[in-house]
PAVO-538058 format. One record per residue (C-alpha): residue in three letters; residue number from 1; x, y, z. Coordinates in Angstrom, 1 decimal, always signed. Layout:
! PAVO-538058
[ALA, NUM, [X, Y, Z]],
...
END
This chain:
! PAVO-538058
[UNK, 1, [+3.4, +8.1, -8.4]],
[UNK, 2, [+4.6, +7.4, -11.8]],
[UNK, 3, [+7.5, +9.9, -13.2]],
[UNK, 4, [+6.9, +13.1, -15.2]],
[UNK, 5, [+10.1, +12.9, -16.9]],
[UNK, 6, [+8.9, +8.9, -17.9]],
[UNK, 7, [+5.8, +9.7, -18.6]],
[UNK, 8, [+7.0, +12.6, -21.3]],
[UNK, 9, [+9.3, +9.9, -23.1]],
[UNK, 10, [+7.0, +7.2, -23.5]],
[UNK, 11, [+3.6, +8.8, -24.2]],
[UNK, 12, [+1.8, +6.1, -26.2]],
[UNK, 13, [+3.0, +3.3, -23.9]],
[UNK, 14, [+1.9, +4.6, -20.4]],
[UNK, 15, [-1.7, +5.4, -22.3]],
[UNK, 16, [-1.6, +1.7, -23.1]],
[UNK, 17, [-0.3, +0.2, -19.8]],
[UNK, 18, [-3.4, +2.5, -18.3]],
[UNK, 19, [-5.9, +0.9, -20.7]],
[UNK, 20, [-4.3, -2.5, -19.8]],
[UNK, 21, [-5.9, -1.9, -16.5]],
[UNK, 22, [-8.9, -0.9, -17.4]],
[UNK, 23, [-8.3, +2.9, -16.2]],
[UNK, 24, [-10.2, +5.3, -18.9]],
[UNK, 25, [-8.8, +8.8, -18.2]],
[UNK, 26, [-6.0, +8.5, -20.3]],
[UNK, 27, [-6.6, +12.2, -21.4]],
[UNK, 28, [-4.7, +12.8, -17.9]],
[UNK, 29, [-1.3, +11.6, -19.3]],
[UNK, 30, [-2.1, +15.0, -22.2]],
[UNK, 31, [-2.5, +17.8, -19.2]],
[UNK, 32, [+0.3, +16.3, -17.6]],
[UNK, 33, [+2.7, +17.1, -20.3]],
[UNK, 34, [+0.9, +20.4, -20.8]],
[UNK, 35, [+1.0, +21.5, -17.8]],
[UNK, 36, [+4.5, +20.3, -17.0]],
[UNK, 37, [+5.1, +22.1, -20.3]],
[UNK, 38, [+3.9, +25.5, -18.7]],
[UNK, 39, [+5.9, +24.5, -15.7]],
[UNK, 40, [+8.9, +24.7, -17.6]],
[UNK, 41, [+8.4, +27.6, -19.4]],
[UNK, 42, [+7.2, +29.3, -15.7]],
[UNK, 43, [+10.3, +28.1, -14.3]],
[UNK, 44, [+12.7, +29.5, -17.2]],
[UNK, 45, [+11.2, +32.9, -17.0]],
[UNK, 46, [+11.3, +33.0, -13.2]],
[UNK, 47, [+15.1, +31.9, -13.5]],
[UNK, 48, [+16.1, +34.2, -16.3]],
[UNK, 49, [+14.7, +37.1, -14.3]],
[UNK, 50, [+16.2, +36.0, -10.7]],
[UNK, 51, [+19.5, +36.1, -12.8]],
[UNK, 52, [+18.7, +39.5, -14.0]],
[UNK, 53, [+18.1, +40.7, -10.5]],
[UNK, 54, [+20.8, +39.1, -9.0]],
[UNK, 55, [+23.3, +41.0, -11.7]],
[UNK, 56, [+21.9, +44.1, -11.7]],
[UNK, 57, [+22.1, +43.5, -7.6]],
[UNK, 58, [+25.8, +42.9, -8.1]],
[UNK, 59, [+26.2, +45.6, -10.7]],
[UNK, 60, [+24.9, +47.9, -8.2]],
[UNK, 61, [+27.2, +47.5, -5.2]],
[UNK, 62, [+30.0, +48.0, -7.6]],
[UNK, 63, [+28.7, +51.1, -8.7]],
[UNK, 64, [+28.0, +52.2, -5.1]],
[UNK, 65, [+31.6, +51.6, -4.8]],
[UNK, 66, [+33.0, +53.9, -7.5]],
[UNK, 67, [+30.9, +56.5, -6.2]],
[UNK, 68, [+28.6, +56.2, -9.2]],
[UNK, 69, [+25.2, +56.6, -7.0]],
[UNK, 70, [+23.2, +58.2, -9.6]],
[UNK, 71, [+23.8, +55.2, -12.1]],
[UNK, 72, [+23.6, +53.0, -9.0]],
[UNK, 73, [+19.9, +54.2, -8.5]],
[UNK, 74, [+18.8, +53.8, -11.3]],
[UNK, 75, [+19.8, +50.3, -11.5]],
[UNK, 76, [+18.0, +50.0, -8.4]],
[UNK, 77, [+14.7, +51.1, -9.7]],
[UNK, 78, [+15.2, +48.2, -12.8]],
[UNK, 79, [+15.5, +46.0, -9.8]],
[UNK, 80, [+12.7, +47.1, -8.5]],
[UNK, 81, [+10.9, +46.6, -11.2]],
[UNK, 82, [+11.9, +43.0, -12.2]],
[UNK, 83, [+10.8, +42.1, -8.7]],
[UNK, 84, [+7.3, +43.0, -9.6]],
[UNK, 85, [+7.5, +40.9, -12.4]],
[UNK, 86, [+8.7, +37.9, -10.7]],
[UNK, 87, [+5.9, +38.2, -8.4]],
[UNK, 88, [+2.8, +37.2, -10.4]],
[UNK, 89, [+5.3, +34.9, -12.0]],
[UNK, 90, [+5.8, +33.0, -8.9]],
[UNK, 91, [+2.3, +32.8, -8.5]],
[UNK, 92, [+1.6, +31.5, -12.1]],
[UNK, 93, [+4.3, +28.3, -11.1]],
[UNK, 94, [+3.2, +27.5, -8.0]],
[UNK, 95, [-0.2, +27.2, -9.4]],
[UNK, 96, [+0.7, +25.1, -12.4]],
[UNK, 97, [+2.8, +22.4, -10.2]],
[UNK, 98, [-0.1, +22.0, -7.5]],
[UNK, 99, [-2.6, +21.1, -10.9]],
[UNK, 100, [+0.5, +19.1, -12.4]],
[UNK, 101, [+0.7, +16.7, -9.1]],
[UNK, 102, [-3.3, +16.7, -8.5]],
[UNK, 103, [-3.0, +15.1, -11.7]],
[UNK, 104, [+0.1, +12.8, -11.2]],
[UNK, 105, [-1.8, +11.5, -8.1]],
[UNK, 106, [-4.6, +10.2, -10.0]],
[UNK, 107, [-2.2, +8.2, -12.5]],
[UNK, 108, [-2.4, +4.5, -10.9]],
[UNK, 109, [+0.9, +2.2, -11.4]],
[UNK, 110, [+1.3, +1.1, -14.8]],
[UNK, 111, [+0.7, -2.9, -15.0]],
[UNK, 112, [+3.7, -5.3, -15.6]],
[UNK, 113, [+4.2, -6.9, -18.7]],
[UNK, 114, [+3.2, -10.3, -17.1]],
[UNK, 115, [+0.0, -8.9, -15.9]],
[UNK, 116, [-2.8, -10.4, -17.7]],
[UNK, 117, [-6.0, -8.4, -19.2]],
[UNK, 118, [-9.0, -8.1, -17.9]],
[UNK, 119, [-11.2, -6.3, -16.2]],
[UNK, 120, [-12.8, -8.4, -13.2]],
[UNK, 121, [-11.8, -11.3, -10.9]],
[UNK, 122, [-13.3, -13.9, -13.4]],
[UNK, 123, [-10.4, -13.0, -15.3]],
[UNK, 124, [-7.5, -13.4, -13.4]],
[UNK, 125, [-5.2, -16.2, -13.9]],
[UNK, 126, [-4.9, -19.4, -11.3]],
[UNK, 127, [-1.6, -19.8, -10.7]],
[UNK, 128, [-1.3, -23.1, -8.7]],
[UNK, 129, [-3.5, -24.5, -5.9]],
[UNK, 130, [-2.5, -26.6, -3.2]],
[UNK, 131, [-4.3, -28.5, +0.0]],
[UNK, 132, [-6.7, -30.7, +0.5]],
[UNK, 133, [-10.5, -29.9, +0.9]],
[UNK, 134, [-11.8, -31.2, +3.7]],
[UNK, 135, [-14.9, -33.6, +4.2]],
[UNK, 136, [-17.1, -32.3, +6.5]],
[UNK, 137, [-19.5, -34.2, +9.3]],
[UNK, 138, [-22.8, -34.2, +8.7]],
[UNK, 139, [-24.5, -30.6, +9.8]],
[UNK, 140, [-21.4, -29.1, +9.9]],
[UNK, 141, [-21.5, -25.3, +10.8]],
[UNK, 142, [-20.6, -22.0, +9.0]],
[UNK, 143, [-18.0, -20.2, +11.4]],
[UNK, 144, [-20.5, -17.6, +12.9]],
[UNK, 145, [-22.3, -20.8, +14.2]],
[UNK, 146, [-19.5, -22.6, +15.2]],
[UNK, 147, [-18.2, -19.2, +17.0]],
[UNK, 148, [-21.4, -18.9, +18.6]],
[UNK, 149, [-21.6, -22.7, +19.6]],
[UNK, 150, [-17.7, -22.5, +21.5]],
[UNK, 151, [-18.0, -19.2, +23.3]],
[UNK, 152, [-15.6, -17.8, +20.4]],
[UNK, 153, [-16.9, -14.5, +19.3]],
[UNK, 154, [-20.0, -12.3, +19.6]],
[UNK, 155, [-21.1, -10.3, +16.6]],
[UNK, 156, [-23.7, -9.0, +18.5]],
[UNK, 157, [-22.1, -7.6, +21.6]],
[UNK, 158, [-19.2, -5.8, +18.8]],
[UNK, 159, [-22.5, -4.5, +17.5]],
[UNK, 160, [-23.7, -2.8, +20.7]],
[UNK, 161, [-20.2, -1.5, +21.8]],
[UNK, 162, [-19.6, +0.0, +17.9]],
[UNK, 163, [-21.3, -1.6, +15.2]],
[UNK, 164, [-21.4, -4.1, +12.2]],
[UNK, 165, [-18.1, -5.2, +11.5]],
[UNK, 166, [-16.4, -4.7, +14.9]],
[UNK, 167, [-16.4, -8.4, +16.9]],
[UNK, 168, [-15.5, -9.3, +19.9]],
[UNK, 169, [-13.2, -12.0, +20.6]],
[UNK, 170, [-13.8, -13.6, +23.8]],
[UNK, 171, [-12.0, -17.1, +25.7]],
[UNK, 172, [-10.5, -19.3, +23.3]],
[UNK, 173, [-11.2, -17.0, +20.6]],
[UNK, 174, [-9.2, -14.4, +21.6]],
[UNK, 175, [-6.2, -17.0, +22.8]],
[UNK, 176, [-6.1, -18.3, +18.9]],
[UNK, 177, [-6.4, -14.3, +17.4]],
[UNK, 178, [-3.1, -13.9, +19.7]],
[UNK, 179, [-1.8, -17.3, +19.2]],
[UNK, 180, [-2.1, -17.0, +15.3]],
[UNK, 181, [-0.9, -13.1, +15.0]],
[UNK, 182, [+2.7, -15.0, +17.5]],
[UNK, 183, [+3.0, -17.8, +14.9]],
[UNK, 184, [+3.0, -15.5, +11.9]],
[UNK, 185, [+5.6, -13.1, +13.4]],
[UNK, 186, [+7.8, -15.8, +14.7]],
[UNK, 187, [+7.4, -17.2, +11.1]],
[UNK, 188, [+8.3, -13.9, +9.3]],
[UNK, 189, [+11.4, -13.1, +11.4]],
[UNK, 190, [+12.8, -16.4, +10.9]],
[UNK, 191, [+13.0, -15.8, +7.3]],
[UNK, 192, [+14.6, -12.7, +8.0]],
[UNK, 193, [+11.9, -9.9, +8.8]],
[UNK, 194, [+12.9, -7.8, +11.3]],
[UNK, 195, [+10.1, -6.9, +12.9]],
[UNK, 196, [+8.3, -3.8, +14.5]],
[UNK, 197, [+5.3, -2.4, +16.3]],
[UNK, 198, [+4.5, +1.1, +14.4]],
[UNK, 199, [+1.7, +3.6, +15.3]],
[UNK, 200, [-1.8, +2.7, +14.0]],
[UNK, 201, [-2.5, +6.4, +13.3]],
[UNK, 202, [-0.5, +8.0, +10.4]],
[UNK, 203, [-0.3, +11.6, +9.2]],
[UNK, 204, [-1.2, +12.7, +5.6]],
[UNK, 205, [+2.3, +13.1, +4.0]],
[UNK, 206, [+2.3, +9.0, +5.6]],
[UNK, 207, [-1.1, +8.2, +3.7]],
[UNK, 208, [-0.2, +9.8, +0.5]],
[UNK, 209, [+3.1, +8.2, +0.4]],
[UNK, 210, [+2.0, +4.5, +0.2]],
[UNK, 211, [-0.8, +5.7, -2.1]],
[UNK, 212, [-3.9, +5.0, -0.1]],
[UNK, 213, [-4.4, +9.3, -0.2]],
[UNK, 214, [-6.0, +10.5, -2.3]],
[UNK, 215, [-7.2, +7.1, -3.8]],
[UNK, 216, [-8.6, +5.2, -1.1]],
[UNK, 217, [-9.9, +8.4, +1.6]],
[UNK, 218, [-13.5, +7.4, +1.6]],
[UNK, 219, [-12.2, +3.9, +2.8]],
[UNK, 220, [-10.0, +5.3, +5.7]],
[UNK, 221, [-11.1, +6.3, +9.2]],
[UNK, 222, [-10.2, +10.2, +9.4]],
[UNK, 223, [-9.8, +11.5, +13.3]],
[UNK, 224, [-10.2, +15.5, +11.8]],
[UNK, 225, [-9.2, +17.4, +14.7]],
[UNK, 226, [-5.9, +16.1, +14.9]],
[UNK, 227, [-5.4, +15.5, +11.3]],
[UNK, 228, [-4.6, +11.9, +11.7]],
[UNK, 229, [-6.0, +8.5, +9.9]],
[UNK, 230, [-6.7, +5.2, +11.3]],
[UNK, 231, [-4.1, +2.7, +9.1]],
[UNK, 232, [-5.8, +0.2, +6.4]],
[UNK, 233, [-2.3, -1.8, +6.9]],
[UNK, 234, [+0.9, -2.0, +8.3]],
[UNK, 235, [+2.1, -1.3, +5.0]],
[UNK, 236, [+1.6, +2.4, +5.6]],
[UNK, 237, [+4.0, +3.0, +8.6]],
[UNK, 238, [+6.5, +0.6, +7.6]],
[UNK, 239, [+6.9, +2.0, +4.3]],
[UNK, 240, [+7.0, +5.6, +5.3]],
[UNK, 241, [+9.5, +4.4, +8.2]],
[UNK, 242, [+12.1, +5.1, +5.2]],
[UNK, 243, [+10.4, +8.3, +3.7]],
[UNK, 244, [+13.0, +10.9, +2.5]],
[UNK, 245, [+15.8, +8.6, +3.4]],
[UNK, 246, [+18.9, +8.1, +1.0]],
[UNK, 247, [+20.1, +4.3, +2.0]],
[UNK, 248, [+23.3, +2.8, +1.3]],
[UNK, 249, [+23.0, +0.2, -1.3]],
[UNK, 250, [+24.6, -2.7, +1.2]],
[UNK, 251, [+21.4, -1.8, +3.6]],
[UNK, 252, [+19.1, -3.6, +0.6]],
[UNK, 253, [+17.3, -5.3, +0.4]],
[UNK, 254, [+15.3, -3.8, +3.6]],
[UNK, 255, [+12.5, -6.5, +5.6]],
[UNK, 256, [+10.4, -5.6, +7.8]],
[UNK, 257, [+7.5, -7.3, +9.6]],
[UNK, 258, [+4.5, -6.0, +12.0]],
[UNK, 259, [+1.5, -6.9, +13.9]],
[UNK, 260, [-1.2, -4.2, +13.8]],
[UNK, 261, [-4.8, -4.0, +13.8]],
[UNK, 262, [-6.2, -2.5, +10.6]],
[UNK, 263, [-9.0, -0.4, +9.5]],
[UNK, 264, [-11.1, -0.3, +6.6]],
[UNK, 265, [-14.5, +1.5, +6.6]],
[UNK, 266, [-15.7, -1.1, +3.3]],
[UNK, 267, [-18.9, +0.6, +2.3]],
[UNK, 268, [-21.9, -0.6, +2.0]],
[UNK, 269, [-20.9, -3.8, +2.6]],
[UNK, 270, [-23.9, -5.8, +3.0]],
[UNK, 271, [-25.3, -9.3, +2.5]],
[UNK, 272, [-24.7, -12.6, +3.2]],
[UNK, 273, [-21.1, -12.4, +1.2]],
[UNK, 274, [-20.0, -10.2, +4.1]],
[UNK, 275, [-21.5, -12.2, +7.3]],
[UNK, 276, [-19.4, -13.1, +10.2]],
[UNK, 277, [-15.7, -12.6, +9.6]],
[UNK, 278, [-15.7, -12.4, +5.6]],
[UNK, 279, [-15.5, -8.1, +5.5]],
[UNK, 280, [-14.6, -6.5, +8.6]],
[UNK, 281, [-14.2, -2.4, +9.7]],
[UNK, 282, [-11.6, -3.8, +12.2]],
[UNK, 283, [-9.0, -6.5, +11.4]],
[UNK, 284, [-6.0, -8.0, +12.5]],
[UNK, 285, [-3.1, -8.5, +10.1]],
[UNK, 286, [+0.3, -9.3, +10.2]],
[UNK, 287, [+2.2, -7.6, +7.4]],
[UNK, 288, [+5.4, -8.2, +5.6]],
[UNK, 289, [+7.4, -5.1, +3.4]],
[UNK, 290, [+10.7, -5.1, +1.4]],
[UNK, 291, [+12.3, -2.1, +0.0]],
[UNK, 292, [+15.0, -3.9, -2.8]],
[UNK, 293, [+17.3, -3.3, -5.4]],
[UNK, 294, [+15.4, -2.4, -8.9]],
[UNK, 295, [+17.2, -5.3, -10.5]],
[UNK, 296, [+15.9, -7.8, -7.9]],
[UNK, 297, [+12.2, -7.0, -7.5]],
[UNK, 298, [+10.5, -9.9, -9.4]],
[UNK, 299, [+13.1, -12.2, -8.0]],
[UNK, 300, [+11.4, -11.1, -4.3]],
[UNK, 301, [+8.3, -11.1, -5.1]],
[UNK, 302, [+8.3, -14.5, -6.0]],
[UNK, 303, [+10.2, -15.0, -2.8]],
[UNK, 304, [+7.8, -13.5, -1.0]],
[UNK, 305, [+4.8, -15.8, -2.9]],
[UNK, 306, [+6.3, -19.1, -2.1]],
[UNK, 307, [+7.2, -17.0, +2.1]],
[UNK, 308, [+3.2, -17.0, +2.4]],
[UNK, 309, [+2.6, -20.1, +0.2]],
[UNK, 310, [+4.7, -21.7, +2.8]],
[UNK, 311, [+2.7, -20.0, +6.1]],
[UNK, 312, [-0.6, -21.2, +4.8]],
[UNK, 313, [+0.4, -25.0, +4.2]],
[UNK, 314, [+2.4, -25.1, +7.5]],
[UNK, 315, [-1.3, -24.7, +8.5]],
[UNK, 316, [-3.0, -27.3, +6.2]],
[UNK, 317, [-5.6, -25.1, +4.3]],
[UNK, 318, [-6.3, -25.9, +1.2]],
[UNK, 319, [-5.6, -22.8, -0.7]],
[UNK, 320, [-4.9, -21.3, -4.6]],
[UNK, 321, [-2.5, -18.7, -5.7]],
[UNK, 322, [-4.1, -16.2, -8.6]],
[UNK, 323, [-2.2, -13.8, -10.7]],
[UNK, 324, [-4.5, -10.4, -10.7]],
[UNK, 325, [-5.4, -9.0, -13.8]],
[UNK, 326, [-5.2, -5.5, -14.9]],
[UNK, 327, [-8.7, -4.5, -13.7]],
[UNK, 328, [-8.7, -6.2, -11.0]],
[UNK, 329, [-5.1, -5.0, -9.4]],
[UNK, 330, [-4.7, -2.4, -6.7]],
[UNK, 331, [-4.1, +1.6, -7.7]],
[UNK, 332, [-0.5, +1.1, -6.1]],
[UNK, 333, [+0.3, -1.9, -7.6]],
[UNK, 334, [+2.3, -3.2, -10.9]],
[UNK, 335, [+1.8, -6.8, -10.3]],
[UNK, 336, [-0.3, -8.3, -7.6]],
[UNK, 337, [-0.7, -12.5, -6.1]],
[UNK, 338, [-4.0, -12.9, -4.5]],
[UNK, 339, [-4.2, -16.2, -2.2]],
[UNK, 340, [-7.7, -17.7, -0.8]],
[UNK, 341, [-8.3, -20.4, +1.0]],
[UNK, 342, [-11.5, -22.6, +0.5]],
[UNK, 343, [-13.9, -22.1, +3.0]],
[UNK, 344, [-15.7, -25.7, +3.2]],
[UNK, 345, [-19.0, -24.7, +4.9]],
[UNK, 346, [-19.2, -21.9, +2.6]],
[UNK, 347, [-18.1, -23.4, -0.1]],
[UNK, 348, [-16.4, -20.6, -1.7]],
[UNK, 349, [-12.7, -19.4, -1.8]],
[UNK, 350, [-12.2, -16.3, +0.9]],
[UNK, 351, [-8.7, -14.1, -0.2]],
[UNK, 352, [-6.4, -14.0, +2.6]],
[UNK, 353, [-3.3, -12.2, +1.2]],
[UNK, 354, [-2.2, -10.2, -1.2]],
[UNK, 355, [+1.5, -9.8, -2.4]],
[UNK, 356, [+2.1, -7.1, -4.7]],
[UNK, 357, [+5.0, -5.3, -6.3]],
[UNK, 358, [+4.7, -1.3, -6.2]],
[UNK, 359, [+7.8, -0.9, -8.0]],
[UNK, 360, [+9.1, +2.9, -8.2]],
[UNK, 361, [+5.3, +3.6, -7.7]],
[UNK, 362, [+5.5, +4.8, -4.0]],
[UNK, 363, [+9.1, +5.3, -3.1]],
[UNK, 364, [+8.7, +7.9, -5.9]],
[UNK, 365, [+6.1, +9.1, -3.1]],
[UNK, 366, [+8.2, +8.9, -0.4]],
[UNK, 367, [+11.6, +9.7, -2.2]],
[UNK, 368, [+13.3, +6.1, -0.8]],
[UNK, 369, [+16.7, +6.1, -2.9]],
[UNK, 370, [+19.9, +4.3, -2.6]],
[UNK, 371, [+23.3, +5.3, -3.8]],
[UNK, 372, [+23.8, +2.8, -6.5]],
[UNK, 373, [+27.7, +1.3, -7.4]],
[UNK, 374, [+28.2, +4.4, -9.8]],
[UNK, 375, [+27.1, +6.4, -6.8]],
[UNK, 376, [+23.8, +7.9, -8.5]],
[UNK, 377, [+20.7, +8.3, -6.3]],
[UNK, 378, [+18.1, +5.5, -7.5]],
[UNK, 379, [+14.7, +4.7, -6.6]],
[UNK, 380, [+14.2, +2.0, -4.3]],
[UNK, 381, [+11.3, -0.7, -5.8]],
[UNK, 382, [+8.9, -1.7, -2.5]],
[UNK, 383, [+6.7, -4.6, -1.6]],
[UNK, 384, [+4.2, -5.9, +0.5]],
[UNK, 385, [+2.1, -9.0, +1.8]],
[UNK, 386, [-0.4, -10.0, +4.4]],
[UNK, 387, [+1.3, -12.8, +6.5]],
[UNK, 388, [-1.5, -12.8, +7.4]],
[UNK, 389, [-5.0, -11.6, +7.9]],
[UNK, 390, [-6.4, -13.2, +10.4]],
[UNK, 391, [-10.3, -12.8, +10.2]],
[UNK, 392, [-10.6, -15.4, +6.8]],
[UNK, 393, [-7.9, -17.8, +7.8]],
[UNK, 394, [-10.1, -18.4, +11.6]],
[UNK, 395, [-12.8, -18.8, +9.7]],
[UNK, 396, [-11.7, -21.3, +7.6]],
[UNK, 397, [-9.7, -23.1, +10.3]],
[UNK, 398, [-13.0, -23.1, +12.3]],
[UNK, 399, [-15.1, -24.4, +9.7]],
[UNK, 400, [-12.6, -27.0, +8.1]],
[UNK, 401, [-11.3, -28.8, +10.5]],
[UNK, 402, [-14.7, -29.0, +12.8]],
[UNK, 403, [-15.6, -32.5, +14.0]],
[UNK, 404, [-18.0, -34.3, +16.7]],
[UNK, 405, [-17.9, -31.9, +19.6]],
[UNK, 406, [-14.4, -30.4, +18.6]],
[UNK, 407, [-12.1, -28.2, +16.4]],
[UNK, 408, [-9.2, -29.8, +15.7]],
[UNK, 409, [-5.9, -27.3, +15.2]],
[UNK, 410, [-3.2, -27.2, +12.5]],
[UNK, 411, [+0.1, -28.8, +14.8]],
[UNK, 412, [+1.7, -25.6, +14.5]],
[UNK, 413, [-0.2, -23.6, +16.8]],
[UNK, 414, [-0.6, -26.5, +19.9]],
[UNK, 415, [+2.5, -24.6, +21.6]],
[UNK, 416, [+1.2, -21.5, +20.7]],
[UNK, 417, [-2.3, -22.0, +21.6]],
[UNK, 418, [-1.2, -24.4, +24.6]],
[UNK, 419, [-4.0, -27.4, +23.5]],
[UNK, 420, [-4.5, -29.0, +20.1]],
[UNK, 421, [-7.9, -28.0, +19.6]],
[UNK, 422, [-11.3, -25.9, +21.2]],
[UNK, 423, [-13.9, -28.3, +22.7]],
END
């Protein structure tokens, strides 16, 4: 959530970071200096009459003391009648600061200067590729055949239990979703990720804080009776482990790594683009999160670029790093990497990660602050990154490295998987 008080002093530029992302209700920025405007003149009154009451309060006791109880009742009855003035007043402000942060919720992040314009994916900006495509044997296989073919996974049968978008891994299929979801943790906390196993249901001060509430709620699974919602991505628990905290500054920069499944209800998802493992309701994803220094936040997320660039050569994919443009970025996020990996029987890049930098945008949320050397309370700036999600990166390991009556597997996961490939 961007800042009132930055938001009042620079006007013209947060209209035109908004544009730079494509957002069009600008007028929002107006009614939240207006209302924050009332707000302040609410808050004034209410003050200057709580002062009042608390004088005359004091003014009365000492008149009760002299003995002076006529004077002191009448002072009473001013009292009295301030308090009935404060009342509506009250009202009035609490009013005005639940419509000032409906509207602040609505603000996305304002873009980086490095962000590019745009409005779509055709315009974002390739920032490197990397990898070899592979050369397939003749009638090679999409990954829902080749799943099919090796006992692997059964669309159908997730289907029948729940519905489209919920497969079921089965044999080897299930030994790689647990081999891979192992490698990428053991990859994460050797760089320094410490990691942990959150809950996979998060409460509504959780959602809001990371920003998926109240932009992303008709995307998230909602169990009503309990109040709860099914998590989109690690990202929400880890973040909010740190909600309302006030960290030291030696404690930053903070890592933190997970395995969870994930849940995205992707409507009306349809089509041939979707089939198999390209759009799922249910997911696995290994997540990364950093909560750093202001100063240092680029530097990271560049860091954390090259941390997955790393993870997805270590498996020989060939893969390209893009730089998202303003319309294409997240609502959290002020500058976002998107990676895909090229899915050879498709033939067509699939994303796989995303690594984004959220800046103040949800610890101001969350109130995440550190003491800085002068001792003031400062926002933290958080990130985040799949590392990684699993469906896309099985598919394209599946489809480009299939051969005569085999897949062969990237050398890294032959201890984890315990052969070097299915067949």
């Amino acid at each position: 959530m961007l800042q009132v008080a930055f938001i009042r002093q620079n006007i013209d530029f947060v209209k035109e970071r908004l544009a730079h992302r494509n957002f069009r209700e600008t007028g929002l920025v107006d009614d939240i200096v207006r209302l924050d405007d009332q707000r302040k003149r609410l808050q004034l009154e209410s003050d200057t009459t709580q002062s009042k009451i608390n004088a005359f309060s004091k003014e009365i006791g000492q008149l009760m003391a002299k003995g002076q109880k006529q004077e002191a009742e009448e002072k009473k009855q001013e009292v009295a009648m301030l308090k009935t003035t404060l009342t509506p007043i009250a009202a009035q402000l609490s009013a005005v600061e639940e419509e000032l942060n409906a509207n602040l919720v609505r603000l996305p992040n304002l873009p980086a200067a490095a962000v590019p314009g745009g409005v779509s994916p055709e315009d974002n900006t390739t920032i490197r590729e990397g990898g070899d495509r592979p050369t397939l044997p003749k009638g090679a296989l999409a990954h829902w055949d080749l799943a099919k073919k090796y006992n692997l996974i059964d669309f159908e049968l997730g289907n029948k239990i729940t519905g489209s978008g919920f497969p079921v891994y089965i044999n080897k299929g299930a030994k790689l979703q647990r081999a891979l979801i192992q490698y990428f943790l053991d990859f994460n906390t050797a760089a320094g990720y410490t990691e942990y196993q959150p809950p996979i249901l998060v409460n509504e001060a959780s959602a809001r804080g990371t920003g998926q509430l109240p932009d992303k709620e008709g995307q998230m699974y909602y169990a009503a009776e309990d109040n709860l919602y099914l998590i989109p991505t690690a990202e929400v628990p880890l973040t909010n482990i740190y909600r309302d905290e006030m960290l030291k500054e030696t404690q930053l920069p903070i890592r933190m790594t997970a395995y969870t499944p994930c849940f995205r209800r992707e409507a009306g998802s349809y089509g041939k683009d979707v089939r198999g493992l390209n759009r799922l309701h249910q997911f696995d994803k290994v997540e990364v999160v950093q909560l750093v220094d202001p100063a240092k936040s680029y530097e990271v997320l560049e860091e954390m670029v090259l941390h997955v660039e790393k993870l997805l050569q270590s498996l020989d994919l060939p893969y390209r790093i893009l730089r998202l443009c303003g319309g294409d970025m997240g609502f959290t996020s002020a500058m976002t990497y998107d990676f895909e990996v090229f899915s050879a029987a498709q033939e067509k890049w699939l994303e796989v990660s995303s690594v984004s930098n959220f800046e103040t945008f949800q610890t101001n949320r969350m109130k995440i602050r550190f003491k800085d050397a002068s001792g003031k309370p400062t926002l933290a700036h958080s990130l985040n990154g799949s590392s990684l999600a699993l469906p896309r990166i099985v598919a394209c390991l599946l489809e480009n490295n299939q051969a005569e009556g085999f897949i062969a597997l990237p050398q890294p996961l032959h201890a984890y998987f315990g052969a070097e490939r299915i067949g």
